[in-house]
PDBQT receptor file of N, H, CA, C and O in Angstrom, charges set to zero:
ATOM      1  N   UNK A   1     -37.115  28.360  62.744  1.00  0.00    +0.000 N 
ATOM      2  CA  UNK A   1     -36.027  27.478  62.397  1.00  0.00    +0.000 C 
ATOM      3  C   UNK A   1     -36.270  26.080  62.963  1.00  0.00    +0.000 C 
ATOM      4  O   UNK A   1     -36.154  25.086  62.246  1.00  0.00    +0.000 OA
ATOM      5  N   UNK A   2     -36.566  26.018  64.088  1.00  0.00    +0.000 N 
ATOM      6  H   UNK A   2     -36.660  26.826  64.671  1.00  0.00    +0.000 HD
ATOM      7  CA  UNK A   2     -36.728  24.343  64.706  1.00  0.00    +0.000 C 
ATOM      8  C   UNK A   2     -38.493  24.040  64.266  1.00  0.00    +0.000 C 
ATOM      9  O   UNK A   2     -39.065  22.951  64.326  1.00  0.00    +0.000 OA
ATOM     10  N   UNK A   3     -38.902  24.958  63.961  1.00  0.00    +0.000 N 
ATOM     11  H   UNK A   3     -38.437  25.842  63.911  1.00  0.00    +0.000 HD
ATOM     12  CA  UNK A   3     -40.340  24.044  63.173  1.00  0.00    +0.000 C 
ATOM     13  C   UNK A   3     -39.523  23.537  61.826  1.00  0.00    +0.000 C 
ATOM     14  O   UNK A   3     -39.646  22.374  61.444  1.00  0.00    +0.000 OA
ATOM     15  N   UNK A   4     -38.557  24.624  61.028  1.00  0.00    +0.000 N 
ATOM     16  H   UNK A   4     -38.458  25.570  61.338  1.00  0.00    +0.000 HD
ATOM     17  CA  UNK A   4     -38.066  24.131  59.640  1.00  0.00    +0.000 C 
ATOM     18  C   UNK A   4     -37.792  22.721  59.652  1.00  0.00    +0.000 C 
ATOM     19  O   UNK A   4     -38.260  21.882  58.883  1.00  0.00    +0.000 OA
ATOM     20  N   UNK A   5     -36.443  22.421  61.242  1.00  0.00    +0.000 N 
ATOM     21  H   UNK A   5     -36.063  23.102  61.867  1.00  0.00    +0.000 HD
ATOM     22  CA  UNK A   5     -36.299  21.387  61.088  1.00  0.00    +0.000 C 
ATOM     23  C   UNK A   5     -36.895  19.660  61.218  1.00  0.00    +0.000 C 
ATOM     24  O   UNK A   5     -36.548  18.583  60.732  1.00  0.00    +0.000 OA
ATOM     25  N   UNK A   6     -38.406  20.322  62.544  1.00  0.00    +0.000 N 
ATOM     26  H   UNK A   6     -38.688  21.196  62.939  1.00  0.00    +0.000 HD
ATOM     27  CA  UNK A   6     -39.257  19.229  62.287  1.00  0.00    +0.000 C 
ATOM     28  C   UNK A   6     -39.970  19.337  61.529  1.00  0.00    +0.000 C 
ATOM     29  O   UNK A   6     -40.986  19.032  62.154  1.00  0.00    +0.000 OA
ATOM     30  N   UNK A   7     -40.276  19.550  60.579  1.00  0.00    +0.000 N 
ATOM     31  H   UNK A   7     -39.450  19.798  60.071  1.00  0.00    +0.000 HD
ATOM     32  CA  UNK A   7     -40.742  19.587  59.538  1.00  0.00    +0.000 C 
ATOM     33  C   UNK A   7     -40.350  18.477  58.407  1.00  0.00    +0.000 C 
ATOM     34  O   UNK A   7     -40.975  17.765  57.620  1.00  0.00    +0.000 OA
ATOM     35  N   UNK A   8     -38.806  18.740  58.788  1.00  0.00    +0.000 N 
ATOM     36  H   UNK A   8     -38.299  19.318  59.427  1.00  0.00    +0.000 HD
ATOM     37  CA  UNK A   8     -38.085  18.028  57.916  1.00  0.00    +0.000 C 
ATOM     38  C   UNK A   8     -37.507  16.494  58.433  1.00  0.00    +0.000 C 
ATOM     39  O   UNK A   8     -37.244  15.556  57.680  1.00  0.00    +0.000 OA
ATOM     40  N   UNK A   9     -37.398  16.501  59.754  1.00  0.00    +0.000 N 
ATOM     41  H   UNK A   9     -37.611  17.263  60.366  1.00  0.00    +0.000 HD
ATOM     42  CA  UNK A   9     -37.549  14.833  60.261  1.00  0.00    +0.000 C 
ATOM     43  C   UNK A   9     -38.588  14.479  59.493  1.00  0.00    +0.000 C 
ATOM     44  O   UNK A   9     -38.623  13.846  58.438  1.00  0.00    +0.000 OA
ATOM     45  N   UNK A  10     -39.443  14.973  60.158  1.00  0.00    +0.000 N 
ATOM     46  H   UNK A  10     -39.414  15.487  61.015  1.00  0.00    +0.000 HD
ATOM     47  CA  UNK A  10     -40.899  14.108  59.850  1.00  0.00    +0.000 C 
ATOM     48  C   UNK A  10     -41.124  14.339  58.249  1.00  0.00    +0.000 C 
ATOM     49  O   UNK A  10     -42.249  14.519  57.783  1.00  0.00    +0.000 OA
ATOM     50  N   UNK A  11     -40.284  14.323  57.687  1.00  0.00    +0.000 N 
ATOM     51  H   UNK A  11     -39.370  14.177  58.066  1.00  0.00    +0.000 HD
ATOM     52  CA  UNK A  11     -40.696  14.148  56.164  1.00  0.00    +0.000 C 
ATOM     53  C   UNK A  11     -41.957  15.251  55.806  1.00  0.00    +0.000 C 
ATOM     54  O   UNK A  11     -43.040  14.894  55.343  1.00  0.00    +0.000 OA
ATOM     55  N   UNK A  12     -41.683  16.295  56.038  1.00  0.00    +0.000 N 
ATOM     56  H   UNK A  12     -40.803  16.584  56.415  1.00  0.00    +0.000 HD
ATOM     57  CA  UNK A  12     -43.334  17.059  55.899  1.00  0.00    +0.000 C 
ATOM     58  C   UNK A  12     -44.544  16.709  56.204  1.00  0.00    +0.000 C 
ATOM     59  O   UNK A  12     -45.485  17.208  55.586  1.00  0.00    +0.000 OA
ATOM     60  N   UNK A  13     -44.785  15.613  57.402  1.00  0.00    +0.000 N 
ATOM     61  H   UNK A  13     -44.021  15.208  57.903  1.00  0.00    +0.000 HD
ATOM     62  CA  UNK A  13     -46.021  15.004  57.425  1.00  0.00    +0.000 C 
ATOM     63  C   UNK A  13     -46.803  15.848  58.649  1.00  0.00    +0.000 C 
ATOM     64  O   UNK A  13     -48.020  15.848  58.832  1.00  0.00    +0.000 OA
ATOM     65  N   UNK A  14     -45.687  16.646  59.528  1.00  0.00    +0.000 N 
ATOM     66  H   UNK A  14     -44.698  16.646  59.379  1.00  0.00    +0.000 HD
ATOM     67  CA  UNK A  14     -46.183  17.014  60.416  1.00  0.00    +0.000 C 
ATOM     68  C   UNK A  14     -46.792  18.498  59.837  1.00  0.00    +0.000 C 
ATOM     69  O   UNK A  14     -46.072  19.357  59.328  1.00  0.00    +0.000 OA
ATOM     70  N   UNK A  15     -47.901  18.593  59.973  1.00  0.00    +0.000 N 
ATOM     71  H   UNK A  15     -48.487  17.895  60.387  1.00  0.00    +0.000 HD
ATOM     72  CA  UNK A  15     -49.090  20.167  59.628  1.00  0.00    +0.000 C 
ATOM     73  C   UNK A  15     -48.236  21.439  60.272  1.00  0.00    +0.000 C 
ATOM     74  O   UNK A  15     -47.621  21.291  61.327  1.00  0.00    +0.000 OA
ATOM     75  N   UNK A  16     -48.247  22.636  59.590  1.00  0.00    +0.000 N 
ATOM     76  H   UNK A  16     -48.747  22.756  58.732  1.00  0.00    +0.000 HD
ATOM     77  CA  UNK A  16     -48.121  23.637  60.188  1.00  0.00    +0.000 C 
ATOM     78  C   UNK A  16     -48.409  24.021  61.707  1.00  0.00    +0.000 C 
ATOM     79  O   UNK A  16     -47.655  24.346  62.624  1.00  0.00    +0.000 OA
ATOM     80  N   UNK A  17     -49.928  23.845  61.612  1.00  0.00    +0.000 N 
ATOM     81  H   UNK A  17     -50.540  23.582  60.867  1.00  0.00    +0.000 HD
ATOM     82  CA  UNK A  17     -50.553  24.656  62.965  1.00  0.00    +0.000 C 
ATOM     83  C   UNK A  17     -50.266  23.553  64.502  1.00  0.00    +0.000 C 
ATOM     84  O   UNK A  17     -50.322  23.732  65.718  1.00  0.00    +0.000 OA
ATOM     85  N   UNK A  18     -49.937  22.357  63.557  1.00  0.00    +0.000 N 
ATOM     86  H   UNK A  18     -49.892  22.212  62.569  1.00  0.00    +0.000 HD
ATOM     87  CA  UNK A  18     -50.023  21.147  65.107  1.00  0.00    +0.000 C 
ATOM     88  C   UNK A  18     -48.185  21.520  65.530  1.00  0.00    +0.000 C 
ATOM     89  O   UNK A  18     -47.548  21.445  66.581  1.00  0.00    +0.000 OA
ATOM     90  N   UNK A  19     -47.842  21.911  64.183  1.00  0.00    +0.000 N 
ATOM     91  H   UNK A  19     -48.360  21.971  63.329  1.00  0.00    +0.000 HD
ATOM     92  CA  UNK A  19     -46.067  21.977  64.814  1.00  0.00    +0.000 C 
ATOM     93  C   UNK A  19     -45.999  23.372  65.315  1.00  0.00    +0.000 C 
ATOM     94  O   UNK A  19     -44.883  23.494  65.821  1.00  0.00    +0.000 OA
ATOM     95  N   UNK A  20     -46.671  24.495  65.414  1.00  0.00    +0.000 N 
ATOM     96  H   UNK A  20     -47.577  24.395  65.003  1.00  0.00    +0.000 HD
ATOM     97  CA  UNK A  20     -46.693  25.714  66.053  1.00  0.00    +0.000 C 
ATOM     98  C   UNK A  20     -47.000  25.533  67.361  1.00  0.00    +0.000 C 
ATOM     99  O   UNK A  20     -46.292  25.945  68.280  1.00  0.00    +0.000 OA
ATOM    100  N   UNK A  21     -48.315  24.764  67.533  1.00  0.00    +0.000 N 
ATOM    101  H   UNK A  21     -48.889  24.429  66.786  1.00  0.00    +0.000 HD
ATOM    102  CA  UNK A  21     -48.917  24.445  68.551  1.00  0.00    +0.000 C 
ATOM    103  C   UNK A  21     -47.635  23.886  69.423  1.00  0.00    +0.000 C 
ATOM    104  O   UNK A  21     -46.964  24.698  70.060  1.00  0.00    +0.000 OA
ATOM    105  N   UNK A  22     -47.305  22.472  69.438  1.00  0.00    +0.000 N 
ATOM    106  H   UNK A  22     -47.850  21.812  68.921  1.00  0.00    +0.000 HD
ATOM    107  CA  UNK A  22     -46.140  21.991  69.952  1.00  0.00    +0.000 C 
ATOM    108  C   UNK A  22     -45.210  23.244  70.165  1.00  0.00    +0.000 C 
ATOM    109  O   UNK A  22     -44.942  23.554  71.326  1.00  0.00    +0.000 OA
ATOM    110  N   UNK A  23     -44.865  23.745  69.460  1.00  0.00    +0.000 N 
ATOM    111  H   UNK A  23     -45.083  23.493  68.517  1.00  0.00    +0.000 HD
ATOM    112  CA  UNK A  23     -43.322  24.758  69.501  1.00  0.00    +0.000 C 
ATOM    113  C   UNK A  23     -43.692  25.539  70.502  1.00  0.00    +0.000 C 
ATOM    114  O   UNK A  23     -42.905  25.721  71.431  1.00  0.00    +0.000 OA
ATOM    115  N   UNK A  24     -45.104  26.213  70.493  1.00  0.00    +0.000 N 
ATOM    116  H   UNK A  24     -45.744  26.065  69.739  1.00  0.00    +0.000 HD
ATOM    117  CA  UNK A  24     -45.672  27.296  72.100  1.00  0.00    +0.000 C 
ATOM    118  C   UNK A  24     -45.660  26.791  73.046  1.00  0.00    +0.000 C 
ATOM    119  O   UNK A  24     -45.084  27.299  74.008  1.00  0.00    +0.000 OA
ATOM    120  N   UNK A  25     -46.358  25.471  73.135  1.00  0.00    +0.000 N 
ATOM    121  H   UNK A  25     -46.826  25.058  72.354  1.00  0.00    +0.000 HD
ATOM    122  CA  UNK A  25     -45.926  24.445  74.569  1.00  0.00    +0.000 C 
ATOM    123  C   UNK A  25     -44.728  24.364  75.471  1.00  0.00    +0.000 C 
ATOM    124  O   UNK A  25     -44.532  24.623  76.658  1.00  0.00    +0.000 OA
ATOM    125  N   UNK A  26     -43.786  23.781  74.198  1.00  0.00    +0.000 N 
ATOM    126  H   UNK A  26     -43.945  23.571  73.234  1.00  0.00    +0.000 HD
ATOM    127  CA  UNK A  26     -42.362  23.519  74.230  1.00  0.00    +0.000 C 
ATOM    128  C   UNK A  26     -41.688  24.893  75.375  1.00  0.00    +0.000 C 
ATOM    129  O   UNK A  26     -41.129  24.899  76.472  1.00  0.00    +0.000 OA
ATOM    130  N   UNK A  27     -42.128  25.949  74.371  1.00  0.00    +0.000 N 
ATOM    131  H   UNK A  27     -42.582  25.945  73.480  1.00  0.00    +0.000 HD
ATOM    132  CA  UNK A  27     -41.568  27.514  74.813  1.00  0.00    +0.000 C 
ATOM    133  C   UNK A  27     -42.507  27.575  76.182  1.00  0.00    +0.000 C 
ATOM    134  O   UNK A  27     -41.857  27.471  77.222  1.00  0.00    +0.000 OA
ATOM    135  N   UNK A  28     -43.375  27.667  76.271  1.00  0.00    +0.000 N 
ATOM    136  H   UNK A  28     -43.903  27.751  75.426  1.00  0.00    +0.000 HD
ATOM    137  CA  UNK A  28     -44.076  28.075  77.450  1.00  0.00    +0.000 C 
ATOM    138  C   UNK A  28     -43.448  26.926  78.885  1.00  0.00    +0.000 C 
ATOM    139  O   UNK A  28     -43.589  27.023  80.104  1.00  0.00    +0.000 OA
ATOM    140  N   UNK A  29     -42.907  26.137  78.226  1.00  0.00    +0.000 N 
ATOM    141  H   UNK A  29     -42.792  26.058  77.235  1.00  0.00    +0.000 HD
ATOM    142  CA  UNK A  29     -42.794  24.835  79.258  1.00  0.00    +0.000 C 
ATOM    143  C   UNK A  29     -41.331  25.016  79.889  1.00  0.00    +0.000 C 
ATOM    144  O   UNK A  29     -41.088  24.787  81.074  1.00  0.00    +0.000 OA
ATOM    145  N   UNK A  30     -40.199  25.542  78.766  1.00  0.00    +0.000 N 
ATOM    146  H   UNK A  30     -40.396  25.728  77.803  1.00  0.00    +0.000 HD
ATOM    147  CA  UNK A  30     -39.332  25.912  78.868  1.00  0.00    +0.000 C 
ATOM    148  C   UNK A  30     -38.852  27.195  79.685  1.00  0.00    +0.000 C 
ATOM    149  O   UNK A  30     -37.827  27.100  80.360  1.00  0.00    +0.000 OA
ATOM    150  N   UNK A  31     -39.613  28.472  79.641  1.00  0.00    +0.000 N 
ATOM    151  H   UNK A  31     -40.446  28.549  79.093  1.00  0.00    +0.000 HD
ATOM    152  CA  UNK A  31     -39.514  29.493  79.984  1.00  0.00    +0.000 C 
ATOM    153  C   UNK A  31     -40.601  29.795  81.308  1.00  0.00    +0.000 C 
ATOM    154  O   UNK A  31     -40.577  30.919  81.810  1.00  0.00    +0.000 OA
ATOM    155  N   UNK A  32     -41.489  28.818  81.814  1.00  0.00    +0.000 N 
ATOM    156  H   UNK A  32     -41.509  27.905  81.407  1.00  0.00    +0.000 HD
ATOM    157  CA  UNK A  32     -42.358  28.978  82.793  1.00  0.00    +0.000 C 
ATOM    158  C   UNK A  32     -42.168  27.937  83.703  1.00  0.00    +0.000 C 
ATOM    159  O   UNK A  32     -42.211  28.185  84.908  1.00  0.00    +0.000 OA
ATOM    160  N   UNK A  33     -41.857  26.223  83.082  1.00  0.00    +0.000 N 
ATOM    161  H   UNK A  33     -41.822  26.022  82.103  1.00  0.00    +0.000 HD
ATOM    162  CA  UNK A  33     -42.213  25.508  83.813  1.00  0.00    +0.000 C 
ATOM    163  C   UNK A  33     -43.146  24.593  83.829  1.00  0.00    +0.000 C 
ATOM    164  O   UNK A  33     -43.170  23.415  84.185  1.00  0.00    +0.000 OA
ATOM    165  N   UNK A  34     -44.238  25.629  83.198  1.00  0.00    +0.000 N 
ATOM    166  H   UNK A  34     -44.218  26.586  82.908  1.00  0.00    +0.000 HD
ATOM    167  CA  UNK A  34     -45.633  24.703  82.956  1.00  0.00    +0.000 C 
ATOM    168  C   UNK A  34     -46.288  25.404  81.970  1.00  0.00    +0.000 C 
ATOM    169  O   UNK A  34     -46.221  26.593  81.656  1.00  0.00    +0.000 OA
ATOM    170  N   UNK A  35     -47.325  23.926  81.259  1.00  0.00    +0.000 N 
ATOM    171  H   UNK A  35     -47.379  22.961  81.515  1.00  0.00    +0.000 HD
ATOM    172  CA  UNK A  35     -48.381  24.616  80.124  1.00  0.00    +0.000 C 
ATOM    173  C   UNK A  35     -49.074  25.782  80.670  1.00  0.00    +0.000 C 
ATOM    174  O   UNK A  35     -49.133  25.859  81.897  1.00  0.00    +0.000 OA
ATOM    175  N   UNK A  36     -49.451  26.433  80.171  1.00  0.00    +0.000 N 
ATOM    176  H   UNK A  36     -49.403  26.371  79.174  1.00  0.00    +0.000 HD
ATOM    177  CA  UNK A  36     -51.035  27.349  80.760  1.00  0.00    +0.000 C 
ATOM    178  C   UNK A  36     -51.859  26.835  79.869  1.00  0.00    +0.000 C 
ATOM    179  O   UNK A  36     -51.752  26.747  78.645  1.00  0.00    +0.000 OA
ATOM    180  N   UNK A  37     -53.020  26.370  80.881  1.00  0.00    +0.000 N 
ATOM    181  H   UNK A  37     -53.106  26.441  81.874  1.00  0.00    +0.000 HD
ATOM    182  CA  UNK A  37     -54.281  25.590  80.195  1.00  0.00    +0.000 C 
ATOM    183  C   UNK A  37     -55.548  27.021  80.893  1.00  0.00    +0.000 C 
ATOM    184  O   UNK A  37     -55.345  27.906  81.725  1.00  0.00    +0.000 OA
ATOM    185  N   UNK A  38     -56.386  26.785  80.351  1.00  0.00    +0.000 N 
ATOM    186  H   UNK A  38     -56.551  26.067  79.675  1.00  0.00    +0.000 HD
ATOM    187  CA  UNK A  38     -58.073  27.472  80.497  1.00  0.00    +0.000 C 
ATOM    188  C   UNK A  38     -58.719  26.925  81.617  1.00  0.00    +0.000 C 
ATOM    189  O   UNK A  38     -59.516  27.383  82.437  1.00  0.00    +0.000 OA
ATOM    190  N   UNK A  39     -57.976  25.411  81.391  1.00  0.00    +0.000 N 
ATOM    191  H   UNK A  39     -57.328  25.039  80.726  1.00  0.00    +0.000 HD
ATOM    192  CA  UNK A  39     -58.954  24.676  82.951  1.00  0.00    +0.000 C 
ATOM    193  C   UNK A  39     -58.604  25.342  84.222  1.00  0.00    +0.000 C 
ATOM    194  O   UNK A  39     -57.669  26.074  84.546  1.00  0.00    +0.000 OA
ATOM    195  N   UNK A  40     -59.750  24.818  84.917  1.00  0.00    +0.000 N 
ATOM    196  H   UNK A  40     -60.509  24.224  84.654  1.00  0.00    +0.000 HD
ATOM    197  CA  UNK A  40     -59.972  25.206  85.989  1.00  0.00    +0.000 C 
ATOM    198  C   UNK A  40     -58.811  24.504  87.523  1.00  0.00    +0.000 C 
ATOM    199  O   UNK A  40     -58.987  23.319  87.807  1.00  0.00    +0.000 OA
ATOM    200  N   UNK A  41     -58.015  25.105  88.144  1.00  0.00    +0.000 N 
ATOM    201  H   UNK A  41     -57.872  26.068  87.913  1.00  0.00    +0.000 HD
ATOM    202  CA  UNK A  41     -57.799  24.494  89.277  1.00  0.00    +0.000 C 
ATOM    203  C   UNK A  41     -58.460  23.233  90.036  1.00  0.00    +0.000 C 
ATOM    204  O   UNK A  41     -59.459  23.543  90.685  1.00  0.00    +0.000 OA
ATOM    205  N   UNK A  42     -58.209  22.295  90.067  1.00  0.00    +0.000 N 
ATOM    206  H   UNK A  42     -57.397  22.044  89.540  1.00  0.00    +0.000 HD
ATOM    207  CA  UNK A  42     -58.620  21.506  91.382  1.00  0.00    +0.000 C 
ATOM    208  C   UNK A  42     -59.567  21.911  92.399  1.00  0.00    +0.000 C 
ATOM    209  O   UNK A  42     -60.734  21.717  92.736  1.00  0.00    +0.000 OA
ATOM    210  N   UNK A  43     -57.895  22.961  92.941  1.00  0.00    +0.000 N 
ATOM    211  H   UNK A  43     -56.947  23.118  92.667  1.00  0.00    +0.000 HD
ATOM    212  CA  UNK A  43     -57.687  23.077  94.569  1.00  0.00    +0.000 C 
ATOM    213  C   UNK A  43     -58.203  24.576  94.512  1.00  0.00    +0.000 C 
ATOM    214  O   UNK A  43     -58.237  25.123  95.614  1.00  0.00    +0.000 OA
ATOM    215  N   UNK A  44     -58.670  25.452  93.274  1.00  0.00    +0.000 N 
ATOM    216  H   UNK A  44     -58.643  25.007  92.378  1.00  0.00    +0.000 HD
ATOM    217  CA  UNK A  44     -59.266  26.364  93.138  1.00  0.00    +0.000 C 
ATOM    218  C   UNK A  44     -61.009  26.871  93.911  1.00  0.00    +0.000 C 
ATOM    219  O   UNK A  44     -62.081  26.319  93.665  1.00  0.00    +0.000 OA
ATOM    220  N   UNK A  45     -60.812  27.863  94.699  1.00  0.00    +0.000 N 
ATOM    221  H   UNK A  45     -59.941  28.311  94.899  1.00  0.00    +0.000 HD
ATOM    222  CA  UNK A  45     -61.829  28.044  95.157  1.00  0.00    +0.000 C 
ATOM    223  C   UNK A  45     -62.915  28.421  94.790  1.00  0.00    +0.000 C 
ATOM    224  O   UNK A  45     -62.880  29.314  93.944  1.00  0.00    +0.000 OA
ATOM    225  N   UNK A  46     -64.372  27.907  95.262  1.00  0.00    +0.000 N 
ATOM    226  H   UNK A  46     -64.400  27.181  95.950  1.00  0.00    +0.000 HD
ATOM    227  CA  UNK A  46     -65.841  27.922  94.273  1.00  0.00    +0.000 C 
ATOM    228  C   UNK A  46     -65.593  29.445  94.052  1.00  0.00    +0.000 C 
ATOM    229  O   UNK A  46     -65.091  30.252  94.834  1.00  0.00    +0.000 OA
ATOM    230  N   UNK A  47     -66.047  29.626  92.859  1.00  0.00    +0.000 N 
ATOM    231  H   UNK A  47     -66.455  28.971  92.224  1.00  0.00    +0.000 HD
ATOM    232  CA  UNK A  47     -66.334  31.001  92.349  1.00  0.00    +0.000 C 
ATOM    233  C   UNK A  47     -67.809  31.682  92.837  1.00  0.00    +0.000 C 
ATOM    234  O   UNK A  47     -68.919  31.166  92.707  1.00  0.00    +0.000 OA
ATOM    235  N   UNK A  48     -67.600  32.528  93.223  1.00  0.00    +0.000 N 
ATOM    236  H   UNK A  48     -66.699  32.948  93.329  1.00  0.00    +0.000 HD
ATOM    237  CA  UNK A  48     -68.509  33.524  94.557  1.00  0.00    +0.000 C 
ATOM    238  C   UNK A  48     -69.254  34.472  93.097  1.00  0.00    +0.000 C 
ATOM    239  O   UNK A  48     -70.278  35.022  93.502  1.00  0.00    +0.000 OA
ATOM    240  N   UNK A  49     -69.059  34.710  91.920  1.00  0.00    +0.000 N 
ATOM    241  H   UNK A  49     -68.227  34.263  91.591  1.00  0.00    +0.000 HD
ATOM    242  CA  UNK A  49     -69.767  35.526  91.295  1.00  0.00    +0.000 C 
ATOM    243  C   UNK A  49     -71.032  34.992  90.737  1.00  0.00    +0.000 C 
ATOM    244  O   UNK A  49     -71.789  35.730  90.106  1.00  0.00    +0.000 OA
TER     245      UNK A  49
């Protein structure tokens, strides 16, 4: 439903997969706090394997 409606601000210009993308962010940001990215920590310690 809220992709329907950006969809529809943006005059249909905004793509399917970039407005899904956004909407998981949104949710993940909302319900966690923060993105989850692949990168690596900073402050993460050298990997020993």
């Amino acid at each position: 439903m809220l992709g329907d409606v950006a969809a529809r601000f943006f005059n249909g210009v905004v793509p399917k997969e970039l407005a899904s993308k956004a909407l998981h962010a949104f949710k993940s940001l909302v319900l966690t706090g923060e993105i989850p990215t692949t990168d690596r920590q900073p402050a993460a310690r050298r990997d020993t394997r």
